[in-house]
Backbone as a printed PyTorch tensor [residue, N CA C, xyz], in Angstrom:
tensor([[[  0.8330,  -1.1700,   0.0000],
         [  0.0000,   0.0000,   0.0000],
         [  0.8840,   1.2420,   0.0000]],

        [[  0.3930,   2.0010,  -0.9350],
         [  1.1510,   3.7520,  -0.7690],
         [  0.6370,   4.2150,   0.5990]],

        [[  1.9360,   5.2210,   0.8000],
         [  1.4210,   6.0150,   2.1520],
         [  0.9700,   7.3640,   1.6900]],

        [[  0.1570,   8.2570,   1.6420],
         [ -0.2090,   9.8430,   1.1750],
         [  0.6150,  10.4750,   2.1870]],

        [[  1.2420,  11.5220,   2.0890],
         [  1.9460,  12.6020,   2.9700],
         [  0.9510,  12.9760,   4.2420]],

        [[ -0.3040,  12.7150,   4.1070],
         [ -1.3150,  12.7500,   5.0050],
         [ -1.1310,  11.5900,   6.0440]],

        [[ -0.6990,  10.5700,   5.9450],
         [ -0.5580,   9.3800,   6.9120],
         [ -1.2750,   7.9830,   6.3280]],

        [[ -2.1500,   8.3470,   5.4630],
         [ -3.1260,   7.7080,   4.8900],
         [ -3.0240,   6.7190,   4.0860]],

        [[ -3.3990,   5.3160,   3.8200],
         [ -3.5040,   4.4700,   2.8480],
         [ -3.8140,   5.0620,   1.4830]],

        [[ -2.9910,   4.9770,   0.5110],
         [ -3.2150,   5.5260,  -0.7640],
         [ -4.1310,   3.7250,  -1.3080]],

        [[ -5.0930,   4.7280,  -2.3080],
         [ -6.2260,   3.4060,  -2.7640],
         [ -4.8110,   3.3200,  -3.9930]],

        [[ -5.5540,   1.7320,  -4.1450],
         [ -4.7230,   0.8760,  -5.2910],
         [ -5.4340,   0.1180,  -5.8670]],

        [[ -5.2090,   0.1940,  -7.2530],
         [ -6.0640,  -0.6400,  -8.3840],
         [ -5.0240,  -2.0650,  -8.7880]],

        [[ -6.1500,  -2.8630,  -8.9900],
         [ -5.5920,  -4.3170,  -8.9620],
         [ -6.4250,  -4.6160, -10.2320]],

        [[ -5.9580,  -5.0100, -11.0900],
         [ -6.5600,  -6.0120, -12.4240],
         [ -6.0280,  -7.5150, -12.0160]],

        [[ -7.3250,  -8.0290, -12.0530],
         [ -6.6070,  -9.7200, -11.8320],
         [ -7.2610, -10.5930, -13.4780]],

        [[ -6.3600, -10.8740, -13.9440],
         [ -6.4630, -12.1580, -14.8960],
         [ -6.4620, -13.3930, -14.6070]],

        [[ -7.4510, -14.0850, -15.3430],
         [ -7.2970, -15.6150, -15.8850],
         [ -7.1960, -15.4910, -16.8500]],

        [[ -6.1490, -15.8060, -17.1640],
         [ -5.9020, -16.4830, -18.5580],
         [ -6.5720, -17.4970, -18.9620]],

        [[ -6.8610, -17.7800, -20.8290],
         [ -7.4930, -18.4760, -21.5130],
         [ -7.4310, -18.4240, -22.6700]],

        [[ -7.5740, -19.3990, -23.5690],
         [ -7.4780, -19.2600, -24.8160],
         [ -8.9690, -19.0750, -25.7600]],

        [[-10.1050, -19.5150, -24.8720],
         [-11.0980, -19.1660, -25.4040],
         [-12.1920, -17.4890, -24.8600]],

        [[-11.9820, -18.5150, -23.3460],
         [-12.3020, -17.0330, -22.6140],
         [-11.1250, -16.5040, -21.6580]],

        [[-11.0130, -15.0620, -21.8440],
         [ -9.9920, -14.6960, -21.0030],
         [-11.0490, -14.2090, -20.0580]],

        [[-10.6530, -14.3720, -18.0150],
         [-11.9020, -13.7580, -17.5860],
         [-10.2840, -12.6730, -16.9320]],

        [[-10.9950, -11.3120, -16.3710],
         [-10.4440, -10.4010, -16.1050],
         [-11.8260,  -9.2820, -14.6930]],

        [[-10.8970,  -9.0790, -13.7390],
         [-11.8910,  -8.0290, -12.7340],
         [-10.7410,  -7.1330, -12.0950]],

        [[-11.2410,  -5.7320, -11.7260],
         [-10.5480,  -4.8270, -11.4320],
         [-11.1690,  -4.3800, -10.1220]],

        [[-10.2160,  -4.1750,  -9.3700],
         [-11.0140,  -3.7220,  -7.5330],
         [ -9.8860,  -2.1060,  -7.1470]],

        [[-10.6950,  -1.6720,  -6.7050],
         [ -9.6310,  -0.8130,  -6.1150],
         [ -9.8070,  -0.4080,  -4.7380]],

        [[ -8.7350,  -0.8390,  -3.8120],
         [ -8.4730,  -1.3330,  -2.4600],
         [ -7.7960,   0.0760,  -1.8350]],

        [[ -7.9480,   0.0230,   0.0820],
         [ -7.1960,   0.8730,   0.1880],
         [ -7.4240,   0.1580,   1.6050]],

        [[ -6.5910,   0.3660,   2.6620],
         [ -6.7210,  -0.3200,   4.4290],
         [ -6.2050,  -1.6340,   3.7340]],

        [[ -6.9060,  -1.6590,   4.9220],
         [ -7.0240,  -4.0510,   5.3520],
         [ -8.0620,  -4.6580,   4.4120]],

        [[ -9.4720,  -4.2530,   4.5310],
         [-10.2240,  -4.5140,   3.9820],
         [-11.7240,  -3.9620,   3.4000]],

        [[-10.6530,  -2.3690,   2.7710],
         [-11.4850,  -2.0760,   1.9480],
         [-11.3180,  -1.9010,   0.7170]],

        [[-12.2250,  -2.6720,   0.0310],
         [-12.4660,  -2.6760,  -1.1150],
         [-13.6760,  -2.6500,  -1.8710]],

        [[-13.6050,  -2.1430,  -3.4090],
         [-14.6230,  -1.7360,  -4.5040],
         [-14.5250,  -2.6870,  -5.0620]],

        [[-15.4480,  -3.1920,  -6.0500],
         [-15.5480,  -3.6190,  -7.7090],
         [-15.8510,  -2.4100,  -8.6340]],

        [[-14.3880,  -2.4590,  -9.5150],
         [-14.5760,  -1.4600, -10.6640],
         [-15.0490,  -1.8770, -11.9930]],

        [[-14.8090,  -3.4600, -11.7550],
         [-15.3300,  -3.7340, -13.2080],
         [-15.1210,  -5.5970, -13.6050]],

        [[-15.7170,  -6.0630, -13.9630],
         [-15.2650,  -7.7000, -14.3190],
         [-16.2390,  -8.0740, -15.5480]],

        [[-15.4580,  -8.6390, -16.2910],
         [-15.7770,  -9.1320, -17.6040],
         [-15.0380, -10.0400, -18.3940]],

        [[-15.4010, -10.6530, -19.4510],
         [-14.2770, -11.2710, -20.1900],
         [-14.1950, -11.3180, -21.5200]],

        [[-12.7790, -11.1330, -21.6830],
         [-12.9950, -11.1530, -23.5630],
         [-12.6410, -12.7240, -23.7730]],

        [[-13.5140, -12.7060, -24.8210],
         [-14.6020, -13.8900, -25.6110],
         [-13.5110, -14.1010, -27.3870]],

        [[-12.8330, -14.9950, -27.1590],
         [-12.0430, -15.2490, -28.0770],
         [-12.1220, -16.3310, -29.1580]],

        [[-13.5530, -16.9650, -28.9580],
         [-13.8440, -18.5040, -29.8330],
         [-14.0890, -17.7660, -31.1170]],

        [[-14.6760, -16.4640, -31.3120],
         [-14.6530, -15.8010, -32.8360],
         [-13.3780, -15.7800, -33.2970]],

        [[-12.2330, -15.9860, -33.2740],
         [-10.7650, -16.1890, -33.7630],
         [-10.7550, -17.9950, -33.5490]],

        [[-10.7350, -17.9600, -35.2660],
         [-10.1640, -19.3330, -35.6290],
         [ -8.8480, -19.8700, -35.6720]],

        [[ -7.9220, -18.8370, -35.4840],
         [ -6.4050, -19.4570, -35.7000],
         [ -5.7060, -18.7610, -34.1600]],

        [[ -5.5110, -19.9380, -34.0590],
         [ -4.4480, -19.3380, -32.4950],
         [ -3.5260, -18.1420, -32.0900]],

        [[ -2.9990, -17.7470, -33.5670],
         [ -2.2770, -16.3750, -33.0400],
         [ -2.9530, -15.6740, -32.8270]],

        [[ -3.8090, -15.1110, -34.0510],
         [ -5.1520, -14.2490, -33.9750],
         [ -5.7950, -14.0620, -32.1980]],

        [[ -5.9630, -15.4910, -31.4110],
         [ -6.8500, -15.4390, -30.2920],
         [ -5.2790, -14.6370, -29.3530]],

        [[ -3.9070, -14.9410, -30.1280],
         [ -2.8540, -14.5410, -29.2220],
         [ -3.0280, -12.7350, -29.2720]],

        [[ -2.8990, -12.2930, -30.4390],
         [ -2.8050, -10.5030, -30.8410],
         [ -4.0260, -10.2300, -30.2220]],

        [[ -5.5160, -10.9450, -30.2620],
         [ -6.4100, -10.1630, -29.5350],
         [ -6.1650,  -9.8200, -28.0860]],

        [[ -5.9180, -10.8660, -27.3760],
         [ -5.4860, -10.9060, -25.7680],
         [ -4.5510,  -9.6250, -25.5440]],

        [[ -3.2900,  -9.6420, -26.8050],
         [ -2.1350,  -8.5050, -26.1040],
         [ -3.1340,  -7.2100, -26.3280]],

        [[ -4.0520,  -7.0250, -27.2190],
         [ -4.1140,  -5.9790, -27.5330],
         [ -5.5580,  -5.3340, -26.4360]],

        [[ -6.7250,  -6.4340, -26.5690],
         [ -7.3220,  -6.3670, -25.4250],
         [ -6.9720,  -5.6470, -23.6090]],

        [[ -5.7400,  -6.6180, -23.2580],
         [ -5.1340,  -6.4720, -21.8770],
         [ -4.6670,  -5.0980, -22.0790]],

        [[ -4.0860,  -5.2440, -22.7010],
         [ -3.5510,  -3.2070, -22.9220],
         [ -4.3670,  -2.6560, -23.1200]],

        [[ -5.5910,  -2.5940, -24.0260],
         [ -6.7530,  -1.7390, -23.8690],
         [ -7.1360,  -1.2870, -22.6660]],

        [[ -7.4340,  -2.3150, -21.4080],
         [ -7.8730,  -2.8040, -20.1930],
         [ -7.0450,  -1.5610, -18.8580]],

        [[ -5.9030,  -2.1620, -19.3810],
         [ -4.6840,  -1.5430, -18.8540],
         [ -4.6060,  -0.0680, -18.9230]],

        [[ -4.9550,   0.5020, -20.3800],
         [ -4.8540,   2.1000, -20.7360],
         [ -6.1300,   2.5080, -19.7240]],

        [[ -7.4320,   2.0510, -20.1890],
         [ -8.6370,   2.4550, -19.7920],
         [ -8.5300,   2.7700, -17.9610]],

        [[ -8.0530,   1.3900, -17.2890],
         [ -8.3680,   1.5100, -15.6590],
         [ -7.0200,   2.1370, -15.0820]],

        [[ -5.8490,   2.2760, -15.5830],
         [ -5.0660,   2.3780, -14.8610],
         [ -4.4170,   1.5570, -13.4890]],

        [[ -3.9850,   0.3080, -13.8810],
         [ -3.9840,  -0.4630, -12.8140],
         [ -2.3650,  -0.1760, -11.8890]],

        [[ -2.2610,   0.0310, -10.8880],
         [ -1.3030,   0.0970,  -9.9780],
         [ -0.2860,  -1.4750, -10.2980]],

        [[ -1.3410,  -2.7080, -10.1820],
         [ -0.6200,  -4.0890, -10.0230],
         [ -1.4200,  -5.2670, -10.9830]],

        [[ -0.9480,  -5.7260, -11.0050],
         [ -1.1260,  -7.0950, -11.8810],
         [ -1.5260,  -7.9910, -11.0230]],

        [[ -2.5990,  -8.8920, -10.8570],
         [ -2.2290, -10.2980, -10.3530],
         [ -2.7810, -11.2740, -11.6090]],

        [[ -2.2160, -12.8040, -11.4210],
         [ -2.6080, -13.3480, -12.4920],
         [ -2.8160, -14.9930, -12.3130]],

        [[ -3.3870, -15.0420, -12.2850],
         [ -3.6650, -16.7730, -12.2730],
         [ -2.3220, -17.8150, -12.4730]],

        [[ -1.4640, -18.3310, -11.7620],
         [ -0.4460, -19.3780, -13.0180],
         [ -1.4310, -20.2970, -13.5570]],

        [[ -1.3250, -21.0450, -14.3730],
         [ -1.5610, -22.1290, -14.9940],
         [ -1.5180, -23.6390, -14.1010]],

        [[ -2.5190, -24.2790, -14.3600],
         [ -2.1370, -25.4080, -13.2850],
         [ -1.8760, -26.3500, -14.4290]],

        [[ -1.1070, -27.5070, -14.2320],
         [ -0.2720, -28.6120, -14.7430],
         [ -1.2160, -29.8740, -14.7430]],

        [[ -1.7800, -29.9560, -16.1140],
         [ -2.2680, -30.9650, -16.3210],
         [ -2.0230, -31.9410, -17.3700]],

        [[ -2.8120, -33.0390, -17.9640],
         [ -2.2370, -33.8660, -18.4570],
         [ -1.8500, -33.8240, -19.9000]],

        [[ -2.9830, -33.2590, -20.4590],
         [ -2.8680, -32.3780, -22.0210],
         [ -1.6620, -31.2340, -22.4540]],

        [[ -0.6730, -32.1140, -23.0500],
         [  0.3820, -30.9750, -23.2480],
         [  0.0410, -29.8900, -24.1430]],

        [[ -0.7540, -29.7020, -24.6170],
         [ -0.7910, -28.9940, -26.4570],
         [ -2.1580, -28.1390, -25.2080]],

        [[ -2.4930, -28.3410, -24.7760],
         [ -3.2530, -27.3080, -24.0620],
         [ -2.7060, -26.3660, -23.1730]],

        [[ -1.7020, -27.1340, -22.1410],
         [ -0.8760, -25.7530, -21.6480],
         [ -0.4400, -25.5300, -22.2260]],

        [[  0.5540, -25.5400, -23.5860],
         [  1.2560, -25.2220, -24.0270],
         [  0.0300, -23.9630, -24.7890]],

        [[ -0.7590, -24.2150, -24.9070],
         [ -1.9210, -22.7750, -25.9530],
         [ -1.9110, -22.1800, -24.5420]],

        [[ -2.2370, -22.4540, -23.0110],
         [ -2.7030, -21.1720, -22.2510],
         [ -1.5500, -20.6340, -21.4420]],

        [[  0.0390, -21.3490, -21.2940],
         [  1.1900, -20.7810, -20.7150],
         [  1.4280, -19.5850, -22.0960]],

        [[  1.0810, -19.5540, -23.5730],
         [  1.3950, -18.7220, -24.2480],
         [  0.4390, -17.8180, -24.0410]],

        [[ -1.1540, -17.5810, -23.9730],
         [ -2.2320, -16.8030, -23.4960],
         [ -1.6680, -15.9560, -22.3570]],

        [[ -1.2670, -16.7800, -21.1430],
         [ -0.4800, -16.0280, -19.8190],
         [  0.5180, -15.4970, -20.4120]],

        [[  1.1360, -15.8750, -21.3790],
         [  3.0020, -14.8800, -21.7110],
         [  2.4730, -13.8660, -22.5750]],

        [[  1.6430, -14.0550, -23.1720],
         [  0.8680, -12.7550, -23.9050],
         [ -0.0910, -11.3480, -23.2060]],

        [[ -0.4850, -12.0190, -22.0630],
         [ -1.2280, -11.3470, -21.2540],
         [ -0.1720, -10.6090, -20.6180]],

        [[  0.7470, -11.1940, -20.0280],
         [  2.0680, -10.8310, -18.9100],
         [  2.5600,  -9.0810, -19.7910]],

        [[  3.0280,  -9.5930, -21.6240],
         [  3.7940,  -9.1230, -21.9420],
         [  3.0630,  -7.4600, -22.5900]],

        [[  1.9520,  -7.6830, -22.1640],
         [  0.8380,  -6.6170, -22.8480],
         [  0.5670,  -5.8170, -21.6130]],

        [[  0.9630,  -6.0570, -20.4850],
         [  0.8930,  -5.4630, -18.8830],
         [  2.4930,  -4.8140, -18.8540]],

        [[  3.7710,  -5.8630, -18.9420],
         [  5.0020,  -5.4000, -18.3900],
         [  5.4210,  -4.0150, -20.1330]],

        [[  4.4450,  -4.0860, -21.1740],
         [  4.8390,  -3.3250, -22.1950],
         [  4.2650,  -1.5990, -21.5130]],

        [[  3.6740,  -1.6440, -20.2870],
         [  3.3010,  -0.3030, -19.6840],
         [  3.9700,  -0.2240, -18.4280]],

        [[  4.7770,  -1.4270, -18.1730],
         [  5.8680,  -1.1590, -16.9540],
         [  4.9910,  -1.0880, -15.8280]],

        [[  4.0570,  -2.0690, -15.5270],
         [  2.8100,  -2.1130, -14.2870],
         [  3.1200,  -3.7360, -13.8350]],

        [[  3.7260,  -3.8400, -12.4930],
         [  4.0980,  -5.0700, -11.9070],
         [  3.2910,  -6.3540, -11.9160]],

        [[  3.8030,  -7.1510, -12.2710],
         [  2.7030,  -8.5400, -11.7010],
         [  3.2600,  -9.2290, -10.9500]],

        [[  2.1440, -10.2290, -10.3770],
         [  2.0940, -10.9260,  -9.3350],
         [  1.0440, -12.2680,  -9.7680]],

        [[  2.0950, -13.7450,  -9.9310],
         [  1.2730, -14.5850,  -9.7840],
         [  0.8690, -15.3760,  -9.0650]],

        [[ -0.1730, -16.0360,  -8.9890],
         [ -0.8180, -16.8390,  -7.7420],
         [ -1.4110, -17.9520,  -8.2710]],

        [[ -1.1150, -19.3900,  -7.6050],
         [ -1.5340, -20.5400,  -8.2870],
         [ -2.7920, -20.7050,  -8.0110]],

        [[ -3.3080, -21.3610,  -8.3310],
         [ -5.2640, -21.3480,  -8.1690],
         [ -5.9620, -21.9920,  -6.9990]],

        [[ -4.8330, -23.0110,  -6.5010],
         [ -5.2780, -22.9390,  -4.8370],
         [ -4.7120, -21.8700,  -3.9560]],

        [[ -4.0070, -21.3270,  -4.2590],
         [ -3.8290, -19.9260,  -3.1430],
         [ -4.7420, -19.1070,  -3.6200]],

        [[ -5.1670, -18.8800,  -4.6720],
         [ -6.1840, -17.5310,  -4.8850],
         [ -8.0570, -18.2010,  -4.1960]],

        [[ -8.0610, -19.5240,  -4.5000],
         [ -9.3080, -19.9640,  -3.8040],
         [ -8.7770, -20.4010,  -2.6290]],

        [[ -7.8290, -20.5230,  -1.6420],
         [ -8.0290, -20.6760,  -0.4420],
         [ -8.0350, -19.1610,   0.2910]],

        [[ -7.4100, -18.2810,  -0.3220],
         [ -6.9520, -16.7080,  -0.0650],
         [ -9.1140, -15.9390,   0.1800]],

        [[ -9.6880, -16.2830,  -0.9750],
         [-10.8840, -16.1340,  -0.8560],
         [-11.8140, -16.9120,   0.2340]],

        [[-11.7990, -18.0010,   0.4190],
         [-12.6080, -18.9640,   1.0410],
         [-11.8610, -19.5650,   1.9430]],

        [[-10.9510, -19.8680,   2.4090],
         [-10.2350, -20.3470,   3.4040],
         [-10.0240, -21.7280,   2.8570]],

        [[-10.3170, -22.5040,   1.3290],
         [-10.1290, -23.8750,   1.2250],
         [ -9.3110, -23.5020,  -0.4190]],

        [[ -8.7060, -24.0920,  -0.0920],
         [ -7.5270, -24.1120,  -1.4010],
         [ -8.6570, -25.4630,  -2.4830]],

        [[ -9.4700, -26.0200,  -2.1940],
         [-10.3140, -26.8430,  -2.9540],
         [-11.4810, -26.3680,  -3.3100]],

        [[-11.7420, -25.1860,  -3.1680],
         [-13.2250, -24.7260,  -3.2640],
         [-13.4960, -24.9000,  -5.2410]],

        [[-14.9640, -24.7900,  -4.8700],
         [-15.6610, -24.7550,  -6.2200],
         [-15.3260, -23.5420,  -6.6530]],

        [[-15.4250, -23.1540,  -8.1750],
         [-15.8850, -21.8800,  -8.8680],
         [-17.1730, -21.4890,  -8.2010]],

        [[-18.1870, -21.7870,  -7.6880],
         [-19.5290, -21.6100,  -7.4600],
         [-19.1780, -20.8890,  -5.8700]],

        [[-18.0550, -21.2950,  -5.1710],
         [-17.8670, -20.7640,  -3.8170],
         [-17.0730, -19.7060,  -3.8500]],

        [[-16.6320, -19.9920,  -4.7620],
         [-15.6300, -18.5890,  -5.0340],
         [-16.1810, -17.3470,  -5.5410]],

        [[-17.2940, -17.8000,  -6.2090],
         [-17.9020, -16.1550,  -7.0630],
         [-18.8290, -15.7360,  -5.7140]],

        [[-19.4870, -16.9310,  -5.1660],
         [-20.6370, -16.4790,  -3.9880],
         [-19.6250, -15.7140,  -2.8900]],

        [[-18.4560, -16.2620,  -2.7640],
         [-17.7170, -15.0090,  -1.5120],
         [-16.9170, -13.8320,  -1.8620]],

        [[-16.5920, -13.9280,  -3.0280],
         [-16.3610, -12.3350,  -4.1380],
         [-17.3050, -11.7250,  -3.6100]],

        [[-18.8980, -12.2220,  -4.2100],
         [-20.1740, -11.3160,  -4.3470],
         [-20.3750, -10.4960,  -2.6810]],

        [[-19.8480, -11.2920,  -1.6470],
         [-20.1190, -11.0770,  -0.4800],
         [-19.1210, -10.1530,   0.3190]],

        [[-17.9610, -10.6580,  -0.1840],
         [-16.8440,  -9.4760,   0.2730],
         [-16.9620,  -8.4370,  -0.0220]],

        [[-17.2490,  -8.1780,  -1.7030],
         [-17.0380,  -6.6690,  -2.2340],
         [-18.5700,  -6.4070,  -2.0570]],

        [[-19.1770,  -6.9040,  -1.4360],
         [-20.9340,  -6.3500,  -1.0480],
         [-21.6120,  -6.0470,  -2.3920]],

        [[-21.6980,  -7.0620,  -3.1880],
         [-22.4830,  -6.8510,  -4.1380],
         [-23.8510,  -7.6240,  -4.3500]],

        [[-24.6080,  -6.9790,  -5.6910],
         [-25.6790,  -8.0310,  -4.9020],
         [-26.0540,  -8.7850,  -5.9960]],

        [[-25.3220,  -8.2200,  -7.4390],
         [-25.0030,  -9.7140,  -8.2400],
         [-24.1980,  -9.1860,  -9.5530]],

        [[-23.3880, -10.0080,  -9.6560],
         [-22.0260,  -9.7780, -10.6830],
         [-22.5520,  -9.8640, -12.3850]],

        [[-23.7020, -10.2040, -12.5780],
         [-24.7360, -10.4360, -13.4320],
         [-23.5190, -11.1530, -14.8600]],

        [[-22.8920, -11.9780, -14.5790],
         [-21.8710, -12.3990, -15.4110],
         [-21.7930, -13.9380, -15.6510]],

        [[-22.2310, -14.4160, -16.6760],
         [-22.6730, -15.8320, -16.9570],
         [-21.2200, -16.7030, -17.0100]],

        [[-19.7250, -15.9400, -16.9950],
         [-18.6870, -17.2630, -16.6900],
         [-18.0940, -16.7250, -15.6390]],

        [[-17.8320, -18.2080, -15.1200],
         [-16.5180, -17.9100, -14.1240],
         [-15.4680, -17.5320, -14.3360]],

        [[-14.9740, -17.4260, -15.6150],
         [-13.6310, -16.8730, -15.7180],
         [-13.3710, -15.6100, -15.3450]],

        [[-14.9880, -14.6790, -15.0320],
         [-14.1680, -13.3320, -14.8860],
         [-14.3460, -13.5510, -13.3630]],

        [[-14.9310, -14.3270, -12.5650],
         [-15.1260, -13.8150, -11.0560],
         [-13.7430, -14.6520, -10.6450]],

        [[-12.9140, -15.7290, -11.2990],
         [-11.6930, -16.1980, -11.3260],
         [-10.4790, -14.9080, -11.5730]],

        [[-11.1970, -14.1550, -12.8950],
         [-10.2010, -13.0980, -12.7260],
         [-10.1150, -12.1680, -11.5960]],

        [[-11.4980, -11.6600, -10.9820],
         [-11.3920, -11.0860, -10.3180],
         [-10.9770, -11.8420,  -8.5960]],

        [[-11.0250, -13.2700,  -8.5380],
         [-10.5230, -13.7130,  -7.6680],
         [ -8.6890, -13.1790,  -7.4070]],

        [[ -8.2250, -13.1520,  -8.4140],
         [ -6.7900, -12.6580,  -8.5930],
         [ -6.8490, -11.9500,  -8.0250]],

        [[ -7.4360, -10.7330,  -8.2990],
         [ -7.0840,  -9.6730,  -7.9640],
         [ -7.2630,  -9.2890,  -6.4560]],

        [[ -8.7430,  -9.8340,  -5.8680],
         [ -8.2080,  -9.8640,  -4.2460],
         [ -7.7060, -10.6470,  -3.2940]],

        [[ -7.1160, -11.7870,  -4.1290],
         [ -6.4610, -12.3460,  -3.3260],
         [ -4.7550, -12.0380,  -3.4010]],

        [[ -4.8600, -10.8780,  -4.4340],
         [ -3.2160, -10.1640,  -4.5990],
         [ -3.6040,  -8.7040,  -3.3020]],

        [[ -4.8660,  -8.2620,  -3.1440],
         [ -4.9880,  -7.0950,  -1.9180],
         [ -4.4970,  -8.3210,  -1.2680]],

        [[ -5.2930,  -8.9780,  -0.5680],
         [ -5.1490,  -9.7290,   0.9630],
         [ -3.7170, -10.1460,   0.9430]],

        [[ -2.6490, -10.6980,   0.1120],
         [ -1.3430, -10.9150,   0.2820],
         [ -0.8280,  -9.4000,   0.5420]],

        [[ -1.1110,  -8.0980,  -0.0620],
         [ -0.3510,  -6.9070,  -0.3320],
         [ -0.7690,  -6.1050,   1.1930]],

        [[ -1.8900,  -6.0850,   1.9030],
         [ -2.1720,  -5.8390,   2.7270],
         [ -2.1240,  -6.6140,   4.2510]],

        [[ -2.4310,  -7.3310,   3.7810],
         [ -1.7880,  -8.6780,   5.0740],
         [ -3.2080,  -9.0680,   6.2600]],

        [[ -4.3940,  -8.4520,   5.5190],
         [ -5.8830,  -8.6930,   5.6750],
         [ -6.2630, -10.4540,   5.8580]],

        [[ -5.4580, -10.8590,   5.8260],
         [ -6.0530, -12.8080,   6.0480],
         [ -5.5770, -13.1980,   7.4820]],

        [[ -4.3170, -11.8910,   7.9200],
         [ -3.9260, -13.0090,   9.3650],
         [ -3.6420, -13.8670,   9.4990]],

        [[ -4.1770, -14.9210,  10.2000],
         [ -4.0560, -16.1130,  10.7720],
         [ -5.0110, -16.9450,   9.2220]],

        [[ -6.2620, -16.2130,   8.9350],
         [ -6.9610, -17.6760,   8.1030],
         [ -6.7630, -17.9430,   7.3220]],

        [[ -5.6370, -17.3770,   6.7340],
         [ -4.7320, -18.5100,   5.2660],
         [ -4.5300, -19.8150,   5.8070]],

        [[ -4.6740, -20.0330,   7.1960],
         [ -4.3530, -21.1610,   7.7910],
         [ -5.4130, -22.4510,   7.9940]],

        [[ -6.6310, -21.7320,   7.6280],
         [ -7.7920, -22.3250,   7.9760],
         [ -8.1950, -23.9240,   7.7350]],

        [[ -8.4530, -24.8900,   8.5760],
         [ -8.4850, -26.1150,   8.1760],
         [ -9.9820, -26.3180,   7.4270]],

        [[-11.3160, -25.4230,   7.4230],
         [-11.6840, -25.9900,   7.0900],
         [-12.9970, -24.6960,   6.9380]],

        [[-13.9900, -24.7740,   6.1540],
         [-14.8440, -23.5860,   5.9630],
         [-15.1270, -22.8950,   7.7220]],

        [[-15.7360, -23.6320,   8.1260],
         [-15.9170, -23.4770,   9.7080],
         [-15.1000, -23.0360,  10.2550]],

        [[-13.8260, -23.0010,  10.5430],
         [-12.9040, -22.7260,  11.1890],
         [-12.8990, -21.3480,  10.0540]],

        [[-12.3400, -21.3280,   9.1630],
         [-12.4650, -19.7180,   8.0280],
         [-13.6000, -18.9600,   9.0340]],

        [[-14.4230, -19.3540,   8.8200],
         [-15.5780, -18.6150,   9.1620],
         [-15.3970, -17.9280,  10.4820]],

        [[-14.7200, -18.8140,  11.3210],
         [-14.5700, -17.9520,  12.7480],
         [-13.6540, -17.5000,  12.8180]],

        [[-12.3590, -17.4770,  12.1020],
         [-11.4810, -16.3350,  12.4630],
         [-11.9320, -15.5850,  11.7500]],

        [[-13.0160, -15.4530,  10.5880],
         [-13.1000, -14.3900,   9.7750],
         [-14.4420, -13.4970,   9.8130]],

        [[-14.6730, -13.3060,  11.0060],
         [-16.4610, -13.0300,  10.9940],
         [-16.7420, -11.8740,  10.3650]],

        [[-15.8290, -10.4900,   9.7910],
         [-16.1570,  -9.7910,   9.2710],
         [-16.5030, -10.1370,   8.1840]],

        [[-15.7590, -11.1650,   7.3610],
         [-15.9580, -11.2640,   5.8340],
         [-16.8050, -12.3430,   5.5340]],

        [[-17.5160, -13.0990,   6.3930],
         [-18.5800, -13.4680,   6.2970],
         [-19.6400, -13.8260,   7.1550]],

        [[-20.8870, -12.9710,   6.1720],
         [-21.9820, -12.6620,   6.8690],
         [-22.9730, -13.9360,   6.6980]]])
């Protein structure tokens, strides 16, 4: 967090990505304290209209930089890629992430990645949670009363992004530790109601 000459938490904008080769999901928060935070925006660009893989590659760089010019983001966070059995598939979304990365570090704005059980245990206290638990405690943290957004990829993107506040601010404490929703729940009674 910036300090203002005032003493004050300077607010900070966070763009968090998931990467994808069909859908990229993407959400922007802008944070300031322990645990306050906005939703500025979550959506995703929709890339199955590009038939040839570079094409879905130039839209992403050019997209994320769009993204990037428009909100002004302070930080990056970004999904890594998890390791599965299909090589020719990571190999299309580790290039989606190096395209995304390189369309952020081309405006000199830091990133930060986070593997996908730290960004769903960082949210929910369970490094195993569903997509379905993860968008319902987004919706609840940032007090919203519905993200009106038919994929998970963007409430994934926007999972990035506050689970890059709660590392940058140090807002989790003790319940990064949490064994289990129940136990989350009671060290965390502010953040869920």
């Amino acid at each position: 967090m910036s300090i203002s000459k005032q003493g004050e938490a300077k607010e900070k904008i966070i763009l968090g990505i998931d990467p994808g080769t069909n859908i990229l999901g993407y959400g922007i928060i802008c944070g300031s304290g322990k645990n306050n935070m906005k939703l500025v925006v979550l959506g995703v660009i929709e890339l199955g209209k590009y038939g040839d893989h570079y094409l879905k590659l130039k839209a992403i760089y050019e997209r994320v930089q769009m993204l990037v010019d428009q909100y002004h983001p302070d930080e990056v966070a970004i999904e890594a890629p998890f390791f599965g059995k299909n090589v020719q598939s990571m190999l299309k979304l580790g290039r989606a992430q190096g395209v995304a990365m390189a369309a952020v570090l081309s405006r000199s704005i830091p990133i930060f990645e986070y593997a996908p059980r730290k960004i769903k245990q960082s949210i929910t206290g369970s490094g195993s949670a569903s997509k379905e638990q993860v968008a319902i405690m987004l919706k609840t943290l940032l007090k919203e009363k519905d993200f009106a957004q038919e994929y998970f990829d963007a409430t994934d993107g926007l999972a990035a992004a506050v689970c890059h506040f709660y590392q940058q601010s140090s807002a989790l404490g003790g319940a990064g530790k949490a064994s289990s929703w129940e136990s989350f729940a009671k060290q965390n009674p502010d953040r869920v109601k």
